[in-house]
TIKOLKE-268678 format. One record per residue (C-alpha): residue in three letters; x, z, y. Coordinates in steps of 0.5 Angstrom, whole numbers, plus 500, padded with zeros to 3 digits. Example, Ala and Ser with C-alpha at 12.3 -4.5 7.8 and 13.67 -1.06 7.14 Angstrom:
2
ALA525516491/SER527514498/
//
This chain:
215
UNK504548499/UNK502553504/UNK495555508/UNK499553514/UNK502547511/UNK496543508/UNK493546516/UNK499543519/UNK498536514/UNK491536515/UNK491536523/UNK497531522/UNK494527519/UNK487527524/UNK491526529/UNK494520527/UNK488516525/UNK485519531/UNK490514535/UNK490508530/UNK483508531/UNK482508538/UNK488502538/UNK484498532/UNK477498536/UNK481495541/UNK484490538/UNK479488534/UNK474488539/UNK470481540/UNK473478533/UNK468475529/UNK472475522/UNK473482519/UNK479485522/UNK485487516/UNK490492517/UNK495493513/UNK498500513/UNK506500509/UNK511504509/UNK516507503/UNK514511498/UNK512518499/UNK511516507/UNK504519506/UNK501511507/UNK496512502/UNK493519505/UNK492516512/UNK489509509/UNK485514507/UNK483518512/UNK483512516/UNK478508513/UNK473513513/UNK473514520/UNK474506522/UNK469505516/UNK473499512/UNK474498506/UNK480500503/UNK484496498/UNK489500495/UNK496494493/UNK498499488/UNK493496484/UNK495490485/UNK503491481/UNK506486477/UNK503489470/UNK505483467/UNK513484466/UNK516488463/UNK521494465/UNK526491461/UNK525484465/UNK526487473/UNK532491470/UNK534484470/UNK533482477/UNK537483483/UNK533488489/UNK531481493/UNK526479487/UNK524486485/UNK521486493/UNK518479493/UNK515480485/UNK514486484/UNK505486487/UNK501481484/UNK500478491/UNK497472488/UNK492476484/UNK490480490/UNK489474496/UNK485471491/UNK480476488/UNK480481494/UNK483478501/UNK480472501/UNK472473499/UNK473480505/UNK476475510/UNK470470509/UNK465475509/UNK464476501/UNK464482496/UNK470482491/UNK472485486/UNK478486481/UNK482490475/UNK487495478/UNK493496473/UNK492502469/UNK499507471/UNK497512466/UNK496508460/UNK502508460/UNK507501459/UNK505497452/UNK512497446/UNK513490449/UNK514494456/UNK508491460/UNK503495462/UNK496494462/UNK490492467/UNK482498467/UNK478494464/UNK473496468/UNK473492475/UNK473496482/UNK469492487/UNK468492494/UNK462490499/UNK463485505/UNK466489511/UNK467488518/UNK473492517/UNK479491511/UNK485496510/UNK490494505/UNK494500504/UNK501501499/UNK508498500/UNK509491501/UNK502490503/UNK505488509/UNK509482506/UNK510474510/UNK505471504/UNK500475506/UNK501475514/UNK496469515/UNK490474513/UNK492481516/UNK491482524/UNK495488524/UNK501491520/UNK502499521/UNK509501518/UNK507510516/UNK516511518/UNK518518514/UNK524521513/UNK528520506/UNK527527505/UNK521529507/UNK518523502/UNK524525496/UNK520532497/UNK514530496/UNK515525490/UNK518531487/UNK512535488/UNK508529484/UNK512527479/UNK515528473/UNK522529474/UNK525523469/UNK519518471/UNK522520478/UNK529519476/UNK528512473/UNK523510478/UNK529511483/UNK533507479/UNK529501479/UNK526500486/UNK530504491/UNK534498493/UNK527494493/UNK524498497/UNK530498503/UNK531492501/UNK524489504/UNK524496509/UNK531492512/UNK531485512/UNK524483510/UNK519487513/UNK524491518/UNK520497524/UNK521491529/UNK516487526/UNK511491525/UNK505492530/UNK505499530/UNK510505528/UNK507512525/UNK513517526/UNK511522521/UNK514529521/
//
């Protein structure tokens, strides 16, 4: 990527937060529980770069959903399984509203073990969780950030759900850019539909509270 590029990203990306943090200071205003956001969007859609961004700005913490995937079932297994099942199964959302949403929401620290994506899959097709715990101290401000972080069966504990909407090209370059090839092919093979899947029919664009269109 350019100079011109990262800087054009860069102010992109500022801009966008800037927005959203106007808009959340709003709507959150008066509400004595810890306001949660949820930002989604398919990946590569540039949702983990603005839930960054975002949560130093809005002073949140941040709860990346990918920690949260379904490590106990192996590759072979969501092979198996029709898209619907892949997008309803596929995060650990259990794990995550019992270690994480739920002691935020009542104003208590949480801490868990995130799935360890570069351990790689056991024989058996599994992967495994860090055996360190991540953690995170009570805060008046929550952002779970990742795809299907804005899932019905977490709605009852999240006050605003942001869709980040990126052209499929831009993201397909992007993923490009950060992973190998033969990875990439076979991620594609296995949650693409699972992704428009959800993006379609669980979570369409209208049901979010707010939509960033990415350039």
């Amino acid at each position: 990527m350019s100079t011109k590029q990262q800087d054009r990203t860069s102010s992109e990306v500022e801009s966008i937060c800037g927005v959203l943090q106007a808009e959340i200071l709003r709507r959150s205003s008066g509400k004595q529980t810890p306001y949660m956001v949820a930002i989604d969007g398919a990946s590569g859609s540039g949702k983990s770069t603005i839930g960054a961004q975002l949560a130093l700005v809005v002073e949140a913490a941040l709860i990346p959903f990918d920690d949260f995937y379904s490590a106990h079932v192996p590759d072979a297994e969501w092979d198996r399984r029709t898209p619907e099942q892949r997008a309803v199964e596929c995060m650990d959302w259990r794990r995550a509203r019992t270690e994480v949403l739920a002691p935020l929401r009542s104003g208590q620290s949480a801490q868990w073990r995130a799935f360890d994506f570069e351990a790689g899959a056991s024989p058996d097709g599994t992967y495994q969780l860090y055996q360190d715990y991540k953690s995170r101290a009570p805060s008046a401000m929550v952002i779970l950030e990742g795809a299907y972080s804005a899932q019905p069966a977490l709605s009852d504990l999240i006050d605003l759900t942001i869709l980040i909407d990126t052209e499929t090209d831009i993201r397909a370059a992007r993923l490009r850019l950060r992973e190998d090839s033969d990875f990439l092919r076979a991620w594609n093979a296995r949650w693409d539909a699972a992704e428009n899947y959800y993006l379609t029919c669980v979570r369409p664009k209208s049901s979010f509270g707010i939509v960033v269109t990415t350039l």
